[in-house]
C-alpha positions as CSV (number, residue, x, y, z in Angstrom):
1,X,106.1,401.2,121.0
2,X,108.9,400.5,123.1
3,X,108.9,401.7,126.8
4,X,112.1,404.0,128.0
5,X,113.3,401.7,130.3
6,X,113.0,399.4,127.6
7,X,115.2,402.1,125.3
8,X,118.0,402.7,127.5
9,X,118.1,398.7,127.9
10,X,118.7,398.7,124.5
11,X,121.2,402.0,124.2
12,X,123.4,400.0,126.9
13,X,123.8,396.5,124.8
14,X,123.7,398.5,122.1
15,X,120.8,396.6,120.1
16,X,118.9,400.2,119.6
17,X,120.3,403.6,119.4
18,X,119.3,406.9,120.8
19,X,119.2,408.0,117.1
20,X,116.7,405.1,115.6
21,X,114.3,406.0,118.7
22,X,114.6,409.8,118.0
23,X,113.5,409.0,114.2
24,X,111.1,406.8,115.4
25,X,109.5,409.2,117.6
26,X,109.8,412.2,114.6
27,X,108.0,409.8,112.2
28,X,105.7,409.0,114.7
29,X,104.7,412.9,115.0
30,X,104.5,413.2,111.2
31,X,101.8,410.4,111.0
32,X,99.5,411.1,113.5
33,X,100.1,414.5,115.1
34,X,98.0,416.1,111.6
35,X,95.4,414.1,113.0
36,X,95.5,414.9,116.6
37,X,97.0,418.5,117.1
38,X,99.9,418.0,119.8
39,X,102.6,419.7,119.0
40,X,103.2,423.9,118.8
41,X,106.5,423.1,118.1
42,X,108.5,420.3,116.9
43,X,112.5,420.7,116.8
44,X,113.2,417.9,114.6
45,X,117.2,419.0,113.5
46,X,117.8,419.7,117.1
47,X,116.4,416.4,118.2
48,X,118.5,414.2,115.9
49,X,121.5,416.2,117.1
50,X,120.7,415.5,120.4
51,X,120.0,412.2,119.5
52,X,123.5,411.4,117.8
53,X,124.9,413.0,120.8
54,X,123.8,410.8,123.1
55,X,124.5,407.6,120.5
56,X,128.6,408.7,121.1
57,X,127.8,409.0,124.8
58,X,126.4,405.7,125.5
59,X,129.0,404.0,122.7
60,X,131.7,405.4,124.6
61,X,130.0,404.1,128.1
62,X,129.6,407.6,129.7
63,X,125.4,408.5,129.5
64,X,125.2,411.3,131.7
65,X,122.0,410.1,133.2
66,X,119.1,407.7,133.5
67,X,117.5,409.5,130.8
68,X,120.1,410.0,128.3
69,X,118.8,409.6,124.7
70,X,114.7,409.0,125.7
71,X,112.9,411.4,123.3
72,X,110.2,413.6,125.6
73,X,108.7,416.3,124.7
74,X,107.4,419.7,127.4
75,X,104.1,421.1,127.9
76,X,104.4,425.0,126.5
77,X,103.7,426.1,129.8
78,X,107.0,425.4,130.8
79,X,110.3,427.5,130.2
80,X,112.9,426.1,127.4
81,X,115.7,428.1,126.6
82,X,115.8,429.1,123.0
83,X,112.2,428.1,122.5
84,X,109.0,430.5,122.7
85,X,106.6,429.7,125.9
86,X,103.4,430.9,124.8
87,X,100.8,428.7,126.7
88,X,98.3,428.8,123.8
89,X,98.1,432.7,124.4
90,X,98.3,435.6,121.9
91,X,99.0,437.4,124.6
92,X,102.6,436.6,125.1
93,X,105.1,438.4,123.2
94,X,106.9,435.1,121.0
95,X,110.0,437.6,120.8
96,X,111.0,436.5,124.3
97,X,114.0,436.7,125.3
98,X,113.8,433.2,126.2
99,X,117.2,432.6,128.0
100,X,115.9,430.1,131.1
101,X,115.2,426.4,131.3
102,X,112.1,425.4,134.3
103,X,113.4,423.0,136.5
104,X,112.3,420.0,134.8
105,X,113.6,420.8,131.4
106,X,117.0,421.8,133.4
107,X,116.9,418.1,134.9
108,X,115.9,416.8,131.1
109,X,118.7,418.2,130.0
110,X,120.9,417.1,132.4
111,X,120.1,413.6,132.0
112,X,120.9,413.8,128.0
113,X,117.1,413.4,127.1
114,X,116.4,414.5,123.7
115,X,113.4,416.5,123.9
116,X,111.6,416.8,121.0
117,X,109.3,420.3,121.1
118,X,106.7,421.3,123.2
119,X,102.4,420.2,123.2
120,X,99.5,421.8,123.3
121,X,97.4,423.3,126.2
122,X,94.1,425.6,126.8
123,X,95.1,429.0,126.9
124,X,97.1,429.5,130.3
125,X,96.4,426.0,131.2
126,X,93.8,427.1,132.5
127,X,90.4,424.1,131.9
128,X,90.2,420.5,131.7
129,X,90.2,420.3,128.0
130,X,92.7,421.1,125.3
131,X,91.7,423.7,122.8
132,X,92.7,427.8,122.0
133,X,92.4,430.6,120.0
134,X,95.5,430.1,118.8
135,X,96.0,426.8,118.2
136,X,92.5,425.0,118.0
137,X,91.6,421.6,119.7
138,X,93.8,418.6,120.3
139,X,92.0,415.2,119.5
140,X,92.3,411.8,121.2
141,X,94.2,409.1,119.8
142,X,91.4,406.7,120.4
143,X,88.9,408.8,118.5
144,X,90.5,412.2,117.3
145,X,86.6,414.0,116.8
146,X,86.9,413.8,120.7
147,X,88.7,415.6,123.3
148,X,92.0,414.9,124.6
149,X,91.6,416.3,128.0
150,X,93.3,418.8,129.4
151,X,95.2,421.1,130.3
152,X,98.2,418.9,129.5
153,X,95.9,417.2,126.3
154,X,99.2,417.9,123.4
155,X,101.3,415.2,126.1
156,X,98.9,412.6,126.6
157,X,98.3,412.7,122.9
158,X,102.0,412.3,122.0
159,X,102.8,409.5,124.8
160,X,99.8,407.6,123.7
161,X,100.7,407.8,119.6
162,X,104.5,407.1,120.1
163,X,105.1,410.8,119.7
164,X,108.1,410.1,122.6
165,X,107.7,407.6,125.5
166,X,108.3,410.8,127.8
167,X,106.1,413.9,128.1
168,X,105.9,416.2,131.3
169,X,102.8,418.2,132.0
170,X,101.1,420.0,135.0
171,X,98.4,419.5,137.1
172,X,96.4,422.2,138.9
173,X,93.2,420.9,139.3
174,X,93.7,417.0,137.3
175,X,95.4,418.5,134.0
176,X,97.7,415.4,133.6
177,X,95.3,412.6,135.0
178,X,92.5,414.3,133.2
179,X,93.9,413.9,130.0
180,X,96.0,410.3,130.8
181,X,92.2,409.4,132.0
182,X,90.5,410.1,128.5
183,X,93.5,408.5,126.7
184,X,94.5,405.1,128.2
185,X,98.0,406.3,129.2
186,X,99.3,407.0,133.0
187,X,100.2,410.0,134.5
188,X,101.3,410.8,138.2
189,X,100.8,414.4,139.8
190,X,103.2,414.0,142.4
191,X,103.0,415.3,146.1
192,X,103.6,419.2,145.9
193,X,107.2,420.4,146.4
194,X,108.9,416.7,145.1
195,X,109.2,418.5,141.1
196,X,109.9,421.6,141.0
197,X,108.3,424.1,139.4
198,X,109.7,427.9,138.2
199,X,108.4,430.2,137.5
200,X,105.9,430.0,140.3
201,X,102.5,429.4,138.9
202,X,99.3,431.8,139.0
203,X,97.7,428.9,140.3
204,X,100.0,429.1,143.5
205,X,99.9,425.8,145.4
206,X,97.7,423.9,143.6
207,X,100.1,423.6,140.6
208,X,101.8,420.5,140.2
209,X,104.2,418.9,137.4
210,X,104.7,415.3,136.6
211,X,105.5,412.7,134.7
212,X,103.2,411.3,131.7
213,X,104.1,408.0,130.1
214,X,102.6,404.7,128.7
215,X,103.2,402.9,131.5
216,X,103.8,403.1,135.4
217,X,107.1,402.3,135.3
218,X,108.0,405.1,132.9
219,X,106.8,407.3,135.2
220,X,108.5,406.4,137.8
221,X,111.9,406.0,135.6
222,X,110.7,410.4,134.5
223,X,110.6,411.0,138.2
224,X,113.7,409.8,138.9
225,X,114.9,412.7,136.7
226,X,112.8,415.5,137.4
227,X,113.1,415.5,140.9
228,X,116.1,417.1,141.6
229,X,116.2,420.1,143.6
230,X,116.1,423.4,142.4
231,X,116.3,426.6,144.4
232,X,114.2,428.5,141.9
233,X,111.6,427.1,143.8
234,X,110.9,428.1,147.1
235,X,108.8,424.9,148.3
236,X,110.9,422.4,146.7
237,X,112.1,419.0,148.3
238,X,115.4,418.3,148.7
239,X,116.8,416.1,146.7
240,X,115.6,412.4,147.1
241,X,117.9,409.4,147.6
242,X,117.5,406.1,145.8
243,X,115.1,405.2,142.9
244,X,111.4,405.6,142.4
245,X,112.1,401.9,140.3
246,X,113.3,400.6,143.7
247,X,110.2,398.3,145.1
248,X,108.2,399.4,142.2
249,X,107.8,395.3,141.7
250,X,106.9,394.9,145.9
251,X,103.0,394.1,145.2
252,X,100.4,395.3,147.2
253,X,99.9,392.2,149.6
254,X,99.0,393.4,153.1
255,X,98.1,396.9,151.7
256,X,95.0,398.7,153.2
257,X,93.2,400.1,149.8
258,X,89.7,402.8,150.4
259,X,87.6,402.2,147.1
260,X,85.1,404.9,146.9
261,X,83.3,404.5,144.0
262,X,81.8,407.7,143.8
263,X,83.4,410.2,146.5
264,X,80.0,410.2,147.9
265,X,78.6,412.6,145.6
266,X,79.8,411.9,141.9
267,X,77.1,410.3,139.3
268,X,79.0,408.3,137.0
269,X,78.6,406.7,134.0
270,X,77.9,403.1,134.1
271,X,80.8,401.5,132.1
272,X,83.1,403.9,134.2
273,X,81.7,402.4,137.3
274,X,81.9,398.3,135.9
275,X,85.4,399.1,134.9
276,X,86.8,400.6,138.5
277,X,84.9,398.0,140.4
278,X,86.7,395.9,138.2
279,X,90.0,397.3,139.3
280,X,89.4,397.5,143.0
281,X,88.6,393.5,142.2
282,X,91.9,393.3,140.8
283,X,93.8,394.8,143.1
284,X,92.5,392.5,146.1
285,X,93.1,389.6,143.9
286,X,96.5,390.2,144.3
287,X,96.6,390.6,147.9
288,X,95.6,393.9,149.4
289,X,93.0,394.5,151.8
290,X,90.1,396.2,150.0
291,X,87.1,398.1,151.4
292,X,84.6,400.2,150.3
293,X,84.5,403.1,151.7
294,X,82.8,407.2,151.6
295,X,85.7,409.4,152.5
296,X,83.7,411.8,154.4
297,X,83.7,415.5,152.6
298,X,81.3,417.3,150.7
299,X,82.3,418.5,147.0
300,X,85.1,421.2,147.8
301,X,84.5,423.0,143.9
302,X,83.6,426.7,145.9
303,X,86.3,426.7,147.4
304,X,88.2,425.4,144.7
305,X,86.6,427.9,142.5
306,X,87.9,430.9,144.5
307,X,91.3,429.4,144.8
308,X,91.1,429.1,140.2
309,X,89.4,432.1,139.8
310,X,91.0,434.3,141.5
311,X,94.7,433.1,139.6
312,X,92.8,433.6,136.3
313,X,91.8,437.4,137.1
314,X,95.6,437.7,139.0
315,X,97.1,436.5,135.8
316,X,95.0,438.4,133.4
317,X,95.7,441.8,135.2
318,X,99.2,442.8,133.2
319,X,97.0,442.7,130.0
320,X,94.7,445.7,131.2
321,X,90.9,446.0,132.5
322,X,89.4,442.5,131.5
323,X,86.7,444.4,129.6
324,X,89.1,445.0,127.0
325,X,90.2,441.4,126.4
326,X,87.1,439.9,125.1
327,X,87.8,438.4,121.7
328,X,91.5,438.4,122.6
329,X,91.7,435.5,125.2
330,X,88.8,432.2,125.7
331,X,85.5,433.2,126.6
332,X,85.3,430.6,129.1
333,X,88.5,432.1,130.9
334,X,87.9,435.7,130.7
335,X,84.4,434.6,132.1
336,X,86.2,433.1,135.3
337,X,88.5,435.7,135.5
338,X,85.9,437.8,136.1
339,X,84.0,436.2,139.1
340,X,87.5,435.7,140.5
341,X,87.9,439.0,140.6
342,X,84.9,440.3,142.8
343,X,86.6,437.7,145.3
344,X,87.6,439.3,148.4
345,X,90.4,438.4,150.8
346,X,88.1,437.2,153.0
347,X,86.7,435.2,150.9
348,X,90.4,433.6,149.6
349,X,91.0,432.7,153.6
350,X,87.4,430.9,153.8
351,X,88.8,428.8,150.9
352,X,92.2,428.4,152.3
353,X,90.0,426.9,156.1
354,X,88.1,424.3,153.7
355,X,91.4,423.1,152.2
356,X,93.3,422.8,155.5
357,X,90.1,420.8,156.7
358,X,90.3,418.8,154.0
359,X,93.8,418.0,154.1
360,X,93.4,417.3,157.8
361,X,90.1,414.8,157.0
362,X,92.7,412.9,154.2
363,X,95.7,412.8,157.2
364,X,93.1,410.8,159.2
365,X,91.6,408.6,156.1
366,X,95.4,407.5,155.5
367,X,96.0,406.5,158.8
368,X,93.6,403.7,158.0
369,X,94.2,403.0,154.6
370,X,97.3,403.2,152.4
371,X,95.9,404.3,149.5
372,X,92.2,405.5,148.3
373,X,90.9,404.2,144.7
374,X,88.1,406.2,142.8
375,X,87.0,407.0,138.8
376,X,89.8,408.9,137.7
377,X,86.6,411.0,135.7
378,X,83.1,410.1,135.8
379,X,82.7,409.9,131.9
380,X,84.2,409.1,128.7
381,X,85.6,411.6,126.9
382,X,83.4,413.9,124.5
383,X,83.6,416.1,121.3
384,X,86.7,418.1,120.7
385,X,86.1,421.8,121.0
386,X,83.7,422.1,123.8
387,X,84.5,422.8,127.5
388,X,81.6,420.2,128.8
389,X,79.7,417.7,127.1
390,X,76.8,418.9,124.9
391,X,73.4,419.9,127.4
392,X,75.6,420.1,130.3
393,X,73.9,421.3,133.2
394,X,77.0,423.9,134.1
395,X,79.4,425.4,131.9
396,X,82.7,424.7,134.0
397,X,85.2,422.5,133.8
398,X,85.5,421.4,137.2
399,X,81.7,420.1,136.7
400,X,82.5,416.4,134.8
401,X,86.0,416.7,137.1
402,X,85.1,415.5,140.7
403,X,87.6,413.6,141.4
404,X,90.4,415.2,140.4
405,X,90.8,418.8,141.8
406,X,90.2,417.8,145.3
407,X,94.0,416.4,145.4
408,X,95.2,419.3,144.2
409,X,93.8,421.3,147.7
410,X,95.4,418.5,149.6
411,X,98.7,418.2,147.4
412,X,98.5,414.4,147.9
413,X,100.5,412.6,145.0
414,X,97.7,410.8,142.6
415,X,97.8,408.3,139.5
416,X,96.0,407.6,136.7
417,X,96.5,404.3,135.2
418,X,94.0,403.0,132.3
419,X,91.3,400.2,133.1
420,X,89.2,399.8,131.1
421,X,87.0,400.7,127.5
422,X,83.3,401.8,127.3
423,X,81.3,399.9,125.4
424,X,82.3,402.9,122.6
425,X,85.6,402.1,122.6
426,X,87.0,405.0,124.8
427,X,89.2,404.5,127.2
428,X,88.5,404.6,131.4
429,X,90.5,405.5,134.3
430,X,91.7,404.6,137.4
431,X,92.7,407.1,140.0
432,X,95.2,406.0,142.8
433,X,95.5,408.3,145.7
434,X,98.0,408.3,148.6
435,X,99.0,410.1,151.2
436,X,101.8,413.0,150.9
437,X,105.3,412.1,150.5
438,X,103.8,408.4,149.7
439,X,104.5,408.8,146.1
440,X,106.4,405.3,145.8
441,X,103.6,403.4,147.4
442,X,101.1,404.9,145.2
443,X,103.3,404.2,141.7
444,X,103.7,400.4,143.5
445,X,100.0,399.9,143.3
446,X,99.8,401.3,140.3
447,X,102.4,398.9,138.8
448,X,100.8,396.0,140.5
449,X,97.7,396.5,138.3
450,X,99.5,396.9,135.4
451,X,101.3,394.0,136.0
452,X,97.6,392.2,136.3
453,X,96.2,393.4,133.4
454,X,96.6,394.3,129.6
455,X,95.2,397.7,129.5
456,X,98.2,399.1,129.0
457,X,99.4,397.2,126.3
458,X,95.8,398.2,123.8
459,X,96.5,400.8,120.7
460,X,94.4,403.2,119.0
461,X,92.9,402.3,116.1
462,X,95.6,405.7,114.5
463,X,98.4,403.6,114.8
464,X,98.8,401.0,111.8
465,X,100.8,397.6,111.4
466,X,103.7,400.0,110.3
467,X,104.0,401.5,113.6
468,X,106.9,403.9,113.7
469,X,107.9,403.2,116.5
C-alpha cells in the first residue's frame, strides 16, 4: 500500500498514474469494505474521472496542488456538493439540496484530490464507536467481529485496508485518534481553528477535523491541504506559510517529553501499558529528554458531559419533544440528549470554569515539557455493535476514553500513532500531545517513532498477497 507522498512521487516521474492508484483504491473497497462496513457511499465513475483528470494534469506538468490525484475519501458528517450528508441519521432529509462543499472538501478539491465517497459514523457523530440505525456497525481491519472506533470508524477502516491513503474525520471528544487507536493507523486532531470547519458543529468548540492516514507523514502531507482558510468559519486560522513536511525529519534530540502513563487516574490494560512504556523508551533512545510525570487534574468527564450533552439535546430539538424520537434515533443518544437537556446555563458556565482551568494547568505543563505522551485508549478494542465492552461498569462512551476528550476542552493538537499489538493481536496506541499551535512539533515526534519502529508498516490479516493496492 503505497503512501501519498509516495504517489505523487510517482505521478511526477511518471512511473504511477493517478488513474492506476484510483483503481487500486476502488478494488481495494470492493474486497474488504463487505467485510468491514466503511463506506455510505462510494462514487466509483466520478472517481476515475477525476482520476484521468488529474493523469492529463500531471502529464502536462500543471497539478494544481500537493494533492492532486491522491484518492481520499470524507467522513458523512461533512458537506460535499452533489452528495447526500446524512451522518448515519434517518432523520435528515437525503433530498438535500446539497449545493455546498465544508472547507476541507473545498481544499480537496482544490488540490485535484480524487475523493472517493464518504464513511461511516454513529449517528450525529455523536460516541466513540461506529455503528447506527441506519447503517449498522463498522468492523476493524485487524479483526472485523470488533469495533472500529469511532465516531470517524468508516475512515480509519478505509486508510488501514487501502480503501485510499487519505481520509478526513472529526474529533470532538477522540473520534479520529479513537478509532486510528483501535486500528494501527495515525490520525492528528489538530489545534482548534488550524482546519476549518462549516457548518459550525453542535458540539461547538470541541469539534475538530483532521487528517487520518497510514502514516505520520501523510498526515502531515493532508494538512498541508486542509488548512487553508476559510471565512465560513469564524475561528479559523489564517492561512499558514510553509509545509507541515518541513522539519518533519528534525528528530526529537533535546526535546523535553511528560510520559504519564495513566493521567493519574486511568486503569489500563496491561499490554497497553508494556507497549507505551515501550514507546516512551523509544523516544529517549533517540535523544529526547524523557520523564515520568502526573499532569495534575482530576478526570474532567462532568464537565465534559455537560459540554456533549447538552449539543446532543441542542441538535435533537428541530426534530420535536425527544419523547417522540425513541425508536427513530440511538438509544444511547437520545438517552444523553435527555440529561443534557435538564442542564442549566449555570451549569454550562461551571463546565466552561473547569475547561479554562484546565487549559491554563496544560499552558503551565508545556512550559516544562514539549510534548506529553500517554495510552492513546486504555484497552484494545472490543465487539462491534456495543457502545462499551460487555459488563462495563457505565454505559457511556467517554468511560473506556480517558485520554482522549480531555484535549478536546483544551483544543491542544494530539496524535495517535500505532505501537504496539496485544498479545490478541489488536493493535495499541500512542497518544502524542502538544501544546496549541505546536502542531509541527507534535507530527515531528510522531515521525521520529515511526521512523524507529515497524508498526506502521504491519497488515491485517484482510489483506491478501494480491493486495490491490
Amino acid at each position: 500500500m503505497l503512501e501519498a507522498t509516495e504517489l505523487v512521487a510517482g505521478y511526477r516521474d511518471r512511473s504511477i498514474s493517478p488513474v492506476e492508484a484510483t483503481r487500486a483504491a476502488l478494488d481495494a473497497i470492493d474486497a474488504y469494505d463487505p467485510a468491514v462496513n466503511a463506506f455510505v457511499l462510494v462514487d466509483a465513475d466520478g472517481a476515475l474521472a477525476a482520476a484521468k483528470e488529474s493523469e492529463a494534469r500531471w502529464h502536462a506538468g500543471a497539478p494544481l496542488g500537493t494533492g492532486d490525484g491522491v484518492p481520499v475519501s470524507i467522513k458523512d458528517v461533512f458537506l460535499t456538493r452533489g452528495w447526500p450528508t446524512l451522518r448515519g441519521s434517518a432523520l435528515i432529509d437525503p433530498a438535500g439540496p446539497w449545493d455546498e462543499d465544508a472547507p476541507c472538501v473545498a481544499r480537496l478539491r482544490e488540490t485535484g484530490a480524487v475523493i472517493l465517497g464518504k464513511t461511516t459514523c454513529p449517528e450525529y457523530a455523536w460516541k466513540g464507536v461506529t455503528d447506527s440505525l441506519t447503517y449498522g456497525p463498522t468492523g476493524n481491519p485487524w479483526d472485523p467481529a470488533m469495533t472500529s472506533g469511532g465516531s470517524s470508524g468508516g475512515s480509519a477502516a478505509a486508510v488501514g485496508l487501502g480503501m485510499g491513503p487519505w481520509s478526513v474525520g472529526t474529533d470532538g471528544g477522540g473520534s479520529v485518534r479513537i478509532p486510528a487507536g483501535f486500528t494501527g493507523t495515525v490520525a492528528l486532531k489538530p489545534t482548534f481553528g488550524l482546519v476549518p470547519h462549516y457548518p459550525p458543529s453542535p458540539f461547538g468548540t470541541l469539534a475538530h477535523s483532521g487528517p487520518m492516514t497510514r502514516t505520520v507523514r501523510d498526515a502531515a502531507a493532508l494538512m498541508d491541504v486542509l488548512t487553508g482558510f476559510d471565512a465560513r468559519d469564524w475561528s479559523a486560522m489564517p492561512t499558514l506559510e510553509g509545509s507541515f513536511l518541513d522539519g518533519l525529519h528534525a528528530g526529537v534530540a533535546g526535546l523535553r517529553i511528560a510520559y504519564s502513563p495513566d493521567l493519574g487516574y486511568v486503569r489500563n490494560d496491561a499490554d497497553v501499558d508494556a507497549a507505551v512504556r515501550a514507546a516512551a523508551e523509544v523516544l529517549a533512545g533517540a535523544g529526547a529528554h524523557v520523564e515520568e510525570v502526573n499532569p495534575g487534574f482530576a478526570d474532567p468527564v462532568e464537565a465534559f458531559h455537560v459540554l456533549w450533552f447538552s449539543g446532543e439535546a441542542k441538535m435533537l430539538q428541530p426534530y420535536g419533544d425527544l419523547d417522540d424520537l425513541d425508536g427513530r434515533v440511538d438509544a444511547g443518544l437520545l438517552r444523553t440528549a435527555r440529561a443534557g437537556a435538564t442542564f442549566t446555563a449555570s451549569n454550562y458556565l461551571d463546565a466552561i470554569a473547569v475547561r479554562v482551568a484546565l487549559g491554563q494547568l496544560m499552558g503551565r505543563l508545556h512550559q516544562s515539557y514539549d510534548v506529553l505522551l500517554t495510552p492513546t485508549l486504555p484497552l484494545p478494542a472490543f465487539p462491534a455493535g456495543r457502545d462499551v465492552p460487555e459488563g462495563w461498569t457505565s454505559p457511556d462512551w467517554t468511560s473506556w476514553t480517558p485520554y482522549t476528550y480531555p484535549f478536546n476542552m483544551t483544543q491542544q493538537p494530539a496524535l495517535s500513532v500505532p505501537c504496539g499489538f496485544t498479545g490478541s493481536g489488536l493493535p495499541v496506541g500512542l497518544q502524542i500531545v502538544g501544546a496549541r499551535h505546536a502542531d509541527d512539533v507534535v507530527l515531528r515526534v510522531g515521525q521520529t517513532y515511526q521512523a524507529a519502529t515497524n508498526w506502521h508498516h504491519r497488515t491485517p490479516a484482510l489483506i491478501t498477497e494480491e493486495d490491490p493496492q
